[in-house]
C-alpha positions in Angstrom: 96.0 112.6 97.5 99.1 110.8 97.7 100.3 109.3 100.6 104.4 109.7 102.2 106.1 106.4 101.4 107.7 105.4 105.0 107.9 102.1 103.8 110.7 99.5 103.9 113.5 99.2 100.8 112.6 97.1 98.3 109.1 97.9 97.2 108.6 98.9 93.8 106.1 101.6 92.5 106.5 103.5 89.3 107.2 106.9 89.0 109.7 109.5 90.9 111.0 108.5 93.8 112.2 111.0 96.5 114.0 110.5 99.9 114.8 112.2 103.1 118.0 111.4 105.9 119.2 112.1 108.8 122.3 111.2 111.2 123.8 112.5 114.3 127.7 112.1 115.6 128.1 113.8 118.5 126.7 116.8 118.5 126.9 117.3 114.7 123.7 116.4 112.7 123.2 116.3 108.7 120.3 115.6 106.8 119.8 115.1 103.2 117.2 115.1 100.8 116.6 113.9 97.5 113.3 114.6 95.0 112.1 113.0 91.6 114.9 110.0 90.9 114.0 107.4 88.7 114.1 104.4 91.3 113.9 104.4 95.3 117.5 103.3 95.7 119.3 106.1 94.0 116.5 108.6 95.4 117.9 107.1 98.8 121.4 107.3 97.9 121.4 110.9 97.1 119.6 111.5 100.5 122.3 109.6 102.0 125.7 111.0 100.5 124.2 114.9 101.0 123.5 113.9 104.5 127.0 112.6 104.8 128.4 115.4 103.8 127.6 116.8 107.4 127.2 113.6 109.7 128.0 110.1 110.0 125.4 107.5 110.8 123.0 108.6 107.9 119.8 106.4 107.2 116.8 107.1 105.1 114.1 108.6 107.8 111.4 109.0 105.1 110.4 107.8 101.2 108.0 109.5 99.1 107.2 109.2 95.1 104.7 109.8 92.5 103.4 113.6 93.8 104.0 112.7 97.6 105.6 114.8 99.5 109.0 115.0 102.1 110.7 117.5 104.2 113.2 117.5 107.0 114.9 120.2 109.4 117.4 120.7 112.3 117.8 122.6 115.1 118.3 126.3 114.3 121.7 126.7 116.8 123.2 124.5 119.3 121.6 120.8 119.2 121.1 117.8 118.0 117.2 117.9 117.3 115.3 116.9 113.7 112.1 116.4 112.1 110.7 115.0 109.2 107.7 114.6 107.3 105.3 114.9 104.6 104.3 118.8 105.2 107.1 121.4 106.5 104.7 122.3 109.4 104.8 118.0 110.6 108.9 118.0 109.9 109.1 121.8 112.0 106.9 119.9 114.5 108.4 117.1 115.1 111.7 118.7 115.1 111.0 120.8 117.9 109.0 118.2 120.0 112.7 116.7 120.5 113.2 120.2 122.3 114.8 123.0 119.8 114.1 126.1 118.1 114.7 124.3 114.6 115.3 126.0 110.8 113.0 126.5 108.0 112.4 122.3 106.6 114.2 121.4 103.2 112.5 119.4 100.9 109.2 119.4 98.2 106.9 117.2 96.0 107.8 114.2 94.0 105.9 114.8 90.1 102.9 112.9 89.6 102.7 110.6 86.9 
């Protein structure tokens, strides 16, 4: 079973790297995901620049390679709730522990080795 990577930047493991993130300005929130890069920093770049394409303030929430596993959501209407994790049920979860009805979780498994 492979575990999520919520680890820090910098730490290297071989494989495909995937990434979720999230931002909030105002009342606006984006999230972005990113699945099966060959390196952790472009995996967290894509994350990044598709949350940006909604928010501002975008950071990488969650890290995952090698057949692990990320997902994220927001709030289904008005709100500024997410969630994110290594199953869609722990992203919906946490996502509506901040209070909202919250959308179906984006996201998937990096490819094993």
């Amino acid at each position: 079973m492979a575990l999520p990577a919520l680890l820090p930047a910098g730490i290297a493991h071989a494989g495909n790297y995937g990434a979720t993130a999230a931002g909030i300005d105002g009342g606006q929130v984006g999230v972005g995901y990113a699945n099966n890069y060959p390196n952790q920093s472009e995996a967290d770049a894509v994350a990044i620049r598709q949350c940006e394409e909604r928010s501002s303030n975008c950071r990488v929430v969650g890290r995952f390679w090698n057949g692990g596993c990320g997902y994220i959501t927001t709030a289904a209407s008005r709100g500024t709730c997410y969630g994110y994790g290594r199953t869609p049920e722990i992203a919906r979860s946490e996502c509506e522990a901040r209070g909202c009805t919250c959308q179906t979780p984006v996201g998937g498994c990096s490819q094993a080795p």
